[in-house]
DSSP file (Angstrom, degrees, kcal/mol; ACC not computed):
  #  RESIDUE AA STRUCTURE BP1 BP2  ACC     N-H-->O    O-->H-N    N-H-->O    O-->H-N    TCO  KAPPA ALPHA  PHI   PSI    X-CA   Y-CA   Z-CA
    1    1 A X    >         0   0    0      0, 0.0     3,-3.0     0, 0.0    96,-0.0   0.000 360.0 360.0 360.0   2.4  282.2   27.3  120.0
    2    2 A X  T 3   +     0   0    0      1,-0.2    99,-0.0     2,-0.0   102,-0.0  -0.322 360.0  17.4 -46.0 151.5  281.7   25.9  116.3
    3    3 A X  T 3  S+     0   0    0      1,-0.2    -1,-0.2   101,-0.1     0, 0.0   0.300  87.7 171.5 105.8 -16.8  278.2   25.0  115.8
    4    4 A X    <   -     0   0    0     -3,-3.0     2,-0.6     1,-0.1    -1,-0.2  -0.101  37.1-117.1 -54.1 148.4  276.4   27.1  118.9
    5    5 A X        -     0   0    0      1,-0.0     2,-0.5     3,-0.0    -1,-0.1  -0.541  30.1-163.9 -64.1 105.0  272.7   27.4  119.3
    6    6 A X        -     0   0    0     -2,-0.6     5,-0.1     2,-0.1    -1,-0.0  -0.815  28.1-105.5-101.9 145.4  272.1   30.9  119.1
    7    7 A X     >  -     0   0    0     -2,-0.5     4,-1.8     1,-0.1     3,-0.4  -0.281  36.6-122.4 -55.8 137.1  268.2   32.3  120.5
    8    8 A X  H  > S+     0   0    0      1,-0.2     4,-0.7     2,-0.2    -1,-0.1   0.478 109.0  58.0 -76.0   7.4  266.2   33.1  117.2
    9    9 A X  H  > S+     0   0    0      2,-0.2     4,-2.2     3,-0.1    -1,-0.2   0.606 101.8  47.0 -70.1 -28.5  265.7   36.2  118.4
   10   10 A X  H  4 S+     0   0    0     -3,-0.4     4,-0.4     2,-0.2    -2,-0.2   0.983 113.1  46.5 -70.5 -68.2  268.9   37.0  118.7
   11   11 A X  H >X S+     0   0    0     -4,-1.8     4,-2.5     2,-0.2     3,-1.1   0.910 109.9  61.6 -28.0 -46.9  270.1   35.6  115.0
   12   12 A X  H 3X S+     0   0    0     -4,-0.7     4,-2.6     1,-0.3     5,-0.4   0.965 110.7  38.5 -61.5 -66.1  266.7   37.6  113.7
   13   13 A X  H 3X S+     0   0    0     -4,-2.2     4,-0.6     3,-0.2    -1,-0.3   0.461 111.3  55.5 -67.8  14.2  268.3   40.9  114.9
   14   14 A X  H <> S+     0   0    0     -3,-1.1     4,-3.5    -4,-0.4     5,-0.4   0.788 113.1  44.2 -92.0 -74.2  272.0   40.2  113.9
   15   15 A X  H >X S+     0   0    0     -4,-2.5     4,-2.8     1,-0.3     3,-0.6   0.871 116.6  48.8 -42.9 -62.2  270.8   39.6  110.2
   16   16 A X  H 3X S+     0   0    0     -4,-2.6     4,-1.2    -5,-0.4    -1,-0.3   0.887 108.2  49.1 -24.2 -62.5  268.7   42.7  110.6
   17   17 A X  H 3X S+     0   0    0     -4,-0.6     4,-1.7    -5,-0.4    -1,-0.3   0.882 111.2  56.8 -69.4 -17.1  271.6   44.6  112.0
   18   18 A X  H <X S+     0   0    0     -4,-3.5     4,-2.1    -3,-0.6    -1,-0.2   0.942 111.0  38.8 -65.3 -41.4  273.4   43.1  108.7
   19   19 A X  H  < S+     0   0    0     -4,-2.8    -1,-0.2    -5,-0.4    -2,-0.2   0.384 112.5  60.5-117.1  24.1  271.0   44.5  106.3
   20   20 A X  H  X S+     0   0    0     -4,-1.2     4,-2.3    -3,-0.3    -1,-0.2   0.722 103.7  40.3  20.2-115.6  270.7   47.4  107.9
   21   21 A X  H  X S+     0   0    0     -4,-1.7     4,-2.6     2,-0.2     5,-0.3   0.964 115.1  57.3 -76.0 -64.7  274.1   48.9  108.0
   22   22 A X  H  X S+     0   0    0     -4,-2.1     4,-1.6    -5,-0.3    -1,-0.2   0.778 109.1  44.6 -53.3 -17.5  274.5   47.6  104.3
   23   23 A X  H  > S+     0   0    0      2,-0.2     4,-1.6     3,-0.1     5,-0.3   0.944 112.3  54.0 -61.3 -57.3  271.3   49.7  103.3
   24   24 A X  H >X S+     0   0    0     -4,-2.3     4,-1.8     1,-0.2     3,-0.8   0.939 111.0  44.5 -41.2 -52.7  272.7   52.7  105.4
   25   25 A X  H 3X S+     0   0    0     -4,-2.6     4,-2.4     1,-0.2     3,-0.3   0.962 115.7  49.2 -72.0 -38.8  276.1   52.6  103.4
   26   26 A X  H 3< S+     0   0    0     -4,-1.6    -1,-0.2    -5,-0.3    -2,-0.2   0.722 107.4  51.8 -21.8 -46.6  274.2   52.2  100.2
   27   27 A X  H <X S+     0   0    0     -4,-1.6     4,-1.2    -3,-0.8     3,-0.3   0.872 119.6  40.4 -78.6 -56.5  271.9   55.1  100.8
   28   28 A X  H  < S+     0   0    0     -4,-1.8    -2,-0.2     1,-0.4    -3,-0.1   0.686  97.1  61.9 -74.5 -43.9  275.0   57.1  101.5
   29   29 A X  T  < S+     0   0    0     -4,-2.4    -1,-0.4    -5,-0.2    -3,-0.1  -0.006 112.9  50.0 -76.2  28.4  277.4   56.2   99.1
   30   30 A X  T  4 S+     0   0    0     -3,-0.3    -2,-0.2     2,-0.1    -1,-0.1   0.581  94.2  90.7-124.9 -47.6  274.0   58.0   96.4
   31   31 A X  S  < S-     0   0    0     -4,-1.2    31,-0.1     1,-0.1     2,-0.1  -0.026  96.2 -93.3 -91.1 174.8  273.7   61.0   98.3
   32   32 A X        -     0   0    0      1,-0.1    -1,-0.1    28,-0.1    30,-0.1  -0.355  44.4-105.9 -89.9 142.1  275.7   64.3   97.7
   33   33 A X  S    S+     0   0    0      1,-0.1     2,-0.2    28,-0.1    -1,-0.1   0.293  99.8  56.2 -74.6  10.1  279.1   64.6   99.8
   34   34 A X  S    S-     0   0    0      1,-0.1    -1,-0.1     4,-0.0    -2,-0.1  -0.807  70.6-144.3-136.4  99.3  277.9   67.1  102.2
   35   35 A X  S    S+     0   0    0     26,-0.2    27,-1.6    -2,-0.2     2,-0.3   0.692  92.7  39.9-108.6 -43.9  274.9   67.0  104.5
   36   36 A X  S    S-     0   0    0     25,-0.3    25,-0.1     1,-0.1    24,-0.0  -0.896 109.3 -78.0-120.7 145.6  274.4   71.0  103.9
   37   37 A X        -     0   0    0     -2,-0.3    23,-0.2    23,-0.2     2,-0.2   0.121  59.7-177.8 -25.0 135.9  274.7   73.1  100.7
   38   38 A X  B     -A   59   0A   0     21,-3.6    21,-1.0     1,-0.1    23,-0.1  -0.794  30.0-127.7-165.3 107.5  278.4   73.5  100.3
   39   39 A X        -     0   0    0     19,-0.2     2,-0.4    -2,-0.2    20,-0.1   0.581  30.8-139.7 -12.3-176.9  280.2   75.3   97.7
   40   40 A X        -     0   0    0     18,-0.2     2,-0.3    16,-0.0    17,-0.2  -0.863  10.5-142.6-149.4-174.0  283.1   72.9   96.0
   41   41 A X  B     -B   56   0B   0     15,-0.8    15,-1.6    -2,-0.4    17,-0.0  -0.975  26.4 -93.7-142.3 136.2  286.7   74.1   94.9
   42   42 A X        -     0   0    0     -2,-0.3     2,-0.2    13,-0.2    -1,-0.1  -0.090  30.7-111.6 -62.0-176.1  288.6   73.1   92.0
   43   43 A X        -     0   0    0     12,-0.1    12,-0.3     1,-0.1    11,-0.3  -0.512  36.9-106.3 -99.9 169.4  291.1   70.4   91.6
   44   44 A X  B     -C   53   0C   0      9,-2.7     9,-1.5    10,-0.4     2,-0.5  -0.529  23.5-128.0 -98.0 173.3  294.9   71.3   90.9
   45   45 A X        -     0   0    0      7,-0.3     2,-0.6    -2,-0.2     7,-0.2  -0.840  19.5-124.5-114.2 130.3  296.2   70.9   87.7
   46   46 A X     >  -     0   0    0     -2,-0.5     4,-2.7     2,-0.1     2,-0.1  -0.618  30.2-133.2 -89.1 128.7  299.9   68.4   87.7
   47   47 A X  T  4 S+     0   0    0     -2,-0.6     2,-0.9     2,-0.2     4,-0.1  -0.711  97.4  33.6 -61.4 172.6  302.2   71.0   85.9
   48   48 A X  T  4 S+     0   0    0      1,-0.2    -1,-0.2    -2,-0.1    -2,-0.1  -0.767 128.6  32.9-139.4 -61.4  303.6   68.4   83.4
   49   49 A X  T  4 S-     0   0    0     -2,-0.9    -2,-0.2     1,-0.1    -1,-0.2   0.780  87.7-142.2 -69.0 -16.6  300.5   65.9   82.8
   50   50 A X     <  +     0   0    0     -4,-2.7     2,-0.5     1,-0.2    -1,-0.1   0.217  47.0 148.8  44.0  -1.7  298.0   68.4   83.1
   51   51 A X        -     0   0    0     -6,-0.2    -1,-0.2     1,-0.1    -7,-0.1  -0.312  42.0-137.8 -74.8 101.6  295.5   65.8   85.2
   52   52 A X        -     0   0    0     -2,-0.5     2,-0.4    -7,-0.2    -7,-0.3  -0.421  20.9-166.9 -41.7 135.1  293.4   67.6   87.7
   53   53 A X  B     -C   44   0C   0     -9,-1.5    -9,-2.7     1,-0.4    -1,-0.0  -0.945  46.7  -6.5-135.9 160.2  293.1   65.8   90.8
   54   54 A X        +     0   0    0     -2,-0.4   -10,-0.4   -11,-0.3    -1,-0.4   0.697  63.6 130.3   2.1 162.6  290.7   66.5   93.5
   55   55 A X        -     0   0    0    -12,-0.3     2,-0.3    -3,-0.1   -13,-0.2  -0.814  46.0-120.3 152.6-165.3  288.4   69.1   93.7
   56   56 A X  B     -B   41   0B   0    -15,-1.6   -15,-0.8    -2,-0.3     2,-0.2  -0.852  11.7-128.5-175.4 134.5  284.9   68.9   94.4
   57   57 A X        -     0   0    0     -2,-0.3   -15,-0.0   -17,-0.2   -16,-0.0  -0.405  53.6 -70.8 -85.2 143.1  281.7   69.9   92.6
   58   58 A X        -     0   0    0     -2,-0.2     2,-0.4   -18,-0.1    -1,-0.2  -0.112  46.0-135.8 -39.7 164.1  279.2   71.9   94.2
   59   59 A X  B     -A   38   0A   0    -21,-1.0   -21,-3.6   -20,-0.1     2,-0.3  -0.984  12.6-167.5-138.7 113.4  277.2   70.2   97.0
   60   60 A X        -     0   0    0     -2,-0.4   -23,-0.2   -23,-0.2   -28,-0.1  -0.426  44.8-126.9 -93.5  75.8  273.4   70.8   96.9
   61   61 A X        -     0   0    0     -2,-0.3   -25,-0.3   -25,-0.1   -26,-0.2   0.203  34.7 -59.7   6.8 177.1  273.1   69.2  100.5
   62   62 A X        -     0   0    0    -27,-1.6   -25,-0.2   -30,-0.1     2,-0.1  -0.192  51.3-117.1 -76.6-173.2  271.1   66.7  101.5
   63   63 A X     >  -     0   0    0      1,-0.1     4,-1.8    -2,-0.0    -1,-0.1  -0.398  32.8-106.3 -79.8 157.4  266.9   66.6  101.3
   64   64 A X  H  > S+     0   0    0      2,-0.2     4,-2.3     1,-0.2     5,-0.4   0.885 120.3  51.7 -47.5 -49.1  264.7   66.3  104.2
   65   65 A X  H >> S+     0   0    0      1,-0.3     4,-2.1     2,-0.2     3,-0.7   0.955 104.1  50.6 -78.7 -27.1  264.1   63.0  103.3
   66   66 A X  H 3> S+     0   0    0      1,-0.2     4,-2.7     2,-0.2     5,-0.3   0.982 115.0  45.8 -53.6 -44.8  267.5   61.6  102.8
   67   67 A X  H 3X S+     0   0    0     -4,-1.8     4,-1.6     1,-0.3    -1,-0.2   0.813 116.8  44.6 -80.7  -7.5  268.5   62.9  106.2
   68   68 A X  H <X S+     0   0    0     -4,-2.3     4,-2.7    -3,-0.7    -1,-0.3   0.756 110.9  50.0 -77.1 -30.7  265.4   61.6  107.6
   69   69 A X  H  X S+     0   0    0     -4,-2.1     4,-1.7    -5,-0.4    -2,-0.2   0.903 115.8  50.0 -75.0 -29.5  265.8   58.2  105.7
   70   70 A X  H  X S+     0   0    0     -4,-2.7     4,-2.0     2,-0.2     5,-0.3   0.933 110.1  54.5 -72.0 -42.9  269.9   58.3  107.4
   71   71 A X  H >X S+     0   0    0     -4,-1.6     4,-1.7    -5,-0.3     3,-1.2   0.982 101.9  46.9 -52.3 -67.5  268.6   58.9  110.4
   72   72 A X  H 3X S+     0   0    0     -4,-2.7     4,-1.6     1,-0.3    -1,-0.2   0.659 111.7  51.8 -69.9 -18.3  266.4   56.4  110.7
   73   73 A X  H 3X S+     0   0    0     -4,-1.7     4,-2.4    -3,-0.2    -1,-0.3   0.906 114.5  47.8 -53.2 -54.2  269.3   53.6  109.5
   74   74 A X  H XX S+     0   0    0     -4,-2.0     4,-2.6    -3,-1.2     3,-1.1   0.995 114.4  43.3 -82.2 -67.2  271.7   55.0  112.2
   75   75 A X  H >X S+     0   0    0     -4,-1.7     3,-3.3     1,-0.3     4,-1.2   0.851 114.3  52.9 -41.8 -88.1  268.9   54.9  114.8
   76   76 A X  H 3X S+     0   0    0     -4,-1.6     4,-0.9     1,-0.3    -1,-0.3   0.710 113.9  42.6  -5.1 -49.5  267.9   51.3  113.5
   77   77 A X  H <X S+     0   0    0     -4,-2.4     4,-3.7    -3,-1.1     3,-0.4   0.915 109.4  56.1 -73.5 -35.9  271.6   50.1  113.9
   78   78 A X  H <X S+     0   0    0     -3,-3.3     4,-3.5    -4,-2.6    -2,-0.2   0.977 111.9  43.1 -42.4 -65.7  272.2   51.8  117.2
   79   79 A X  H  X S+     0   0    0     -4,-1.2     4,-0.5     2,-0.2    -1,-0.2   0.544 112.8  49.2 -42.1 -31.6  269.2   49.8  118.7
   80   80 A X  H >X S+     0   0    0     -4,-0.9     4,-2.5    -3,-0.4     3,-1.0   0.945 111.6  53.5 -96.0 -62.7  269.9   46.4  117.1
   81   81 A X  H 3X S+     0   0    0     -4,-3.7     4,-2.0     1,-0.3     5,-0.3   0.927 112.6  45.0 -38.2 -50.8  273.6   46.9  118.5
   82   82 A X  H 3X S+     0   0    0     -4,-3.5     4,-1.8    -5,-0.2    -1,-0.3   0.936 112.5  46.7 -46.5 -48.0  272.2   47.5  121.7
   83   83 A X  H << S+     0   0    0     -3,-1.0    -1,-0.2    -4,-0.5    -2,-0.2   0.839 117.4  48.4 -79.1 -23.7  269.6   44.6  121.8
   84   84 A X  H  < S+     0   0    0     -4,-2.5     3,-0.4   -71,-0.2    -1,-0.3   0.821 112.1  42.5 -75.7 -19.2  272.3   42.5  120.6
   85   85 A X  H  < S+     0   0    0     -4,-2.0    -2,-0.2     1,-0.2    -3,-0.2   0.669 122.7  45.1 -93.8 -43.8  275.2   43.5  123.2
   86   86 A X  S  < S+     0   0    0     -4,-1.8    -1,-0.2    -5,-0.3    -2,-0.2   0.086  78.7 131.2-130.3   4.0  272.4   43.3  125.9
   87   87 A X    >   -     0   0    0     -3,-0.4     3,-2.2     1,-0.2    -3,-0.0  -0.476  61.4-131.8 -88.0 138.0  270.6   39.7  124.8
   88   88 A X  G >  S+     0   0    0      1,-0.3     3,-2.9     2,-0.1    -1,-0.2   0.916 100.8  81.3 -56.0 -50.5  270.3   37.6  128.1
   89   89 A X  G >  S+     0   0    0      1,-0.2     3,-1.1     2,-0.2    -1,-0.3   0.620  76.4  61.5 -42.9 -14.4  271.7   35.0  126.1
   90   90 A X  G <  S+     0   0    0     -3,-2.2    -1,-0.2     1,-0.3    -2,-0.1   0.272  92.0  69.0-111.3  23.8  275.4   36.2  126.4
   91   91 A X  G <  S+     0   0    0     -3,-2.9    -1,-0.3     1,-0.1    -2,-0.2   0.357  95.3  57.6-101.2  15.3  275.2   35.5  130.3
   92   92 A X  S <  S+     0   0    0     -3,-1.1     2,-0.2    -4,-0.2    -2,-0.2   0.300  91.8  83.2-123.2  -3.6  275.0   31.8  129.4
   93   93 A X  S    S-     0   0    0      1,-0.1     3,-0.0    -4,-0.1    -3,-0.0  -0.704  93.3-110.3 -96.8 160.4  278.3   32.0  127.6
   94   94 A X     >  -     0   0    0     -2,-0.2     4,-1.0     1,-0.1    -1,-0.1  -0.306  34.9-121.6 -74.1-177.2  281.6   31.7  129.7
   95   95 A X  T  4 S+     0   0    0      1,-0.2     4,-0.2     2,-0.2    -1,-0.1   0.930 113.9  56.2 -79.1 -38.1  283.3   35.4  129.7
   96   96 A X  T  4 S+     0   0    0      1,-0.3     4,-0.3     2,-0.1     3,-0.3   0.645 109.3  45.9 -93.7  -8.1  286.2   34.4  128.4
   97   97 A X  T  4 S+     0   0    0      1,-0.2     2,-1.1     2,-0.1     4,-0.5   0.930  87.5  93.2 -76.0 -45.7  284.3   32.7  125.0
   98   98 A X  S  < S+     0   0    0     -4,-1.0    -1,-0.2     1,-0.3     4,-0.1   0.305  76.7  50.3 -53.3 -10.5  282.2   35.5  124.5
   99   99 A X  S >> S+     0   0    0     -2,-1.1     3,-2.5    -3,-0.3     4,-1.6   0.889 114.3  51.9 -89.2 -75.0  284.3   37.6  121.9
  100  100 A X  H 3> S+     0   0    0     -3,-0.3     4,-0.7    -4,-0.3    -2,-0.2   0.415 113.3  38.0 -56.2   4.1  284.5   34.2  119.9
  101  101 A X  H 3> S+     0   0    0     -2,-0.8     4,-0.9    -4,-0.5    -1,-0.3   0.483 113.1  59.2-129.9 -25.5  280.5   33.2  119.7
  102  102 A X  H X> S+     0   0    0     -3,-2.5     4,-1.7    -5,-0.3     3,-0.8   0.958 111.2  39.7 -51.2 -41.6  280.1   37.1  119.3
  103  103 A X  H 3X S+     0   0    0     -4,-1.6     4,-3.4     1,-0.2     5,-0.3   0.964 111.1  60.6 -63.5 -57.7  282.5   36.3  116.0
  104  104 A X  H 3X S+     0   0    0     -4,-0.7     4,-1.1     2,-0.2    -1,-0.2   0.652 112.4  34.8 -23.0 -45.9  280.4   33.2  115.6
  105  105 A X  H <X S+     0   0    0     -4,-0.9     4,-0.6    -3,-0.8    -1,-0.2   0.838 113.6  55.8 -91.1 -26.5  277.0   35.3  115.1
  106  106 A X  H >X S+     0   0    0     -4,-1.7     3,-1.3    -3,-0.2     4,-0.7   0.977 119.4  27.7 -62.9 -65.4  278.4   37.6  113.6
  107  107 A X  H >< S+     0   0    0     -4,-3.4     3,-0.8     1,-0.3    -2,-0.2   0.917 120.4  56.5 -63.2 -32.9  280.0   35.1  110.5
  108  108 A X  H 3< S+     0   0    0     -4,-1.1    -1,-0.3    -5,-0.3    -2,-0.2   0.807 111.4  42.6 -84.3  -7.4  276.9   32.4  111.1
  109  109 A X  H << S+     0   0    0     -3,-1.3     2,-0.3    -4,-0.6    -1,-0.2   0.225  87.9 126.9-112.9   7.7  273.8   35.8  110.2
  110  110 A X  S << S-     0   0    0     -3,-0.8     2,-0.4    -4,-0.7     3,-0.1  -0.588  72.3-105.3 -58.6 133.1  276.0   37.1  107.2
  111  111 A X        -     0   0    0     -2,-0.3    -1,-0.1   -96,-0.1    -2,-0.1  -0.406  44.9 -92.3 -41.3 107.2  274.1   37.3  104.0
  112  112 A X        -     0   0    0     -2,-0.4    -1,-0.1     1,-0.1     2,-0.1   0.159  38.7-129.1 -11.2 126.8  274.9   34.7  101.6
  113  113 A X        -     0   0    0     -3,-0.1     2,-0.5     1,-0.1    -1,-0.1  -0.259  33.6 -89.0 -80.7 176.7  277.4   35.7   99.4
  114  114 A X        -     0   0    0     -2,-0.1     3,-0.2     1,-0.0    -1,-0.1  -0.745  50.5 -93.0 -98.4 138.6  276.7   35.2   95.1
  115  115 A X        -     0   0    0     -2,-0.5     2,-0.4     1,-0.1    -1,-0.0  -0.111  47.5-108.2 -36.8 133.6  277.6   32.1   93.6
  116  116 A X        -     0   0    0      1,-0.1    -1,-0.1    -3,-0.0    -3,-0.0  -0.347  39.9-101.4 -77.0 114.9  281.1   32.3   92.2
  117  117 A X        -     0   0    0     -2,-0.4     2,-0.5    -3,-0.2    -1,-0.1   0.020  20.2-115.6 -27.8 161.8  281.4   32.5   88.4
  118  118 A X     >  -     0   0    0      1,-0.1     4,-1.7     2,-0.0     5,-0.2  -0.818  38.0-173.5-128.7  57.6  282.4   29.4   86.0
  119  119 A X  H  > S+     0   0    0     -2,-0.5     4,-0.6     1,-0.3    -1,-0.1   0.698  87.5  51.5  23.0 -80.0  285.8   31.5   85.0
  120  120 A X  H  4 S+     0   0    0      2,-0.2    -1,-0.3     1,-0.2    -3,-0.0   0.836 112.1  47.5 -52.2 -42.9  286.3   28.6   82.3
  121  121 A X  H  4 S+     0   0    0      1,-0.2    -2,-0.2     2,-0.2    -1,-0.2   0.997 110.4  50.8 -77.3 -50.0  282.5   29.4   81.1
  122  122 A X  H  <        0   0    0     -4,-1.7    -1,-0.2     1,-0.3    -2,-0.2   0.737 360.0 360.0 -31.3 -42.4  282.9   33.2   80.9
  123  123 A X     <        0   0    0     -4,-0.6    -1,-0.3    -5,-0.2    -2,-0.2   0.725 360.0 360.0 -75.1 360.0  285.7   32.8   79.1
């Protein structure tokens, strides 16, 4: 399947669905760990080191607008998934290809990764 023609519509909403879901998990990984105000607990204390481990800090929930701004990522993603799952184009692949040219769109509409460091120049 190397190398298939995919409809540019199809690509447009794959990249979309790409940068997307990475805004949603961005947006998420900022906001405070509990959707509604939520008290937090302390951590325990390790009898011999003393090092606290987990606990949790108060949680002033989220804002209108964050949960409005999550919503509307989750909504975003749903749809995309949909239009991609649903694209006339994957009645022109045999059945039994169709997981691998799914893999295909997936890997050929990822965002360009960043250039790899010069190790040797860094050091």
């Amino acid at each position: 399947m190397a190398g298939t023609d995919f409809p540019d519509d199809l690509r447009a909403a794959q990249t979309r669905l790409h940068q997307a879901a990475a805004e949603l998990a961005a947006l998420v990984r900022t906001l405070p760990w509990s959707v509604e105000p939520m008290p937090g607990w302390p951590g325990t204390e390790h009898p011999h080191t003393g090092e606290v481990t987990g606990g949790r800090e108060d949680s002033p929930g989220w804002t209108p607008e964050q949960k409005e701004s999550v919503q509307r990522l989750r909504s975003e993603c749903t749809d995309l998934s949909i239009r991609i799952a649903t694209h006339s184009f994957w009645t022109t692949v045999e059945a039994e290809r169709r997981v691998q040219a799914r893999t295909e769109l997936k890997q050929a509409t990822l965002p360009t990764a960043a250039p790899a460091l010069d190790v040797t120049e860094a050091a």
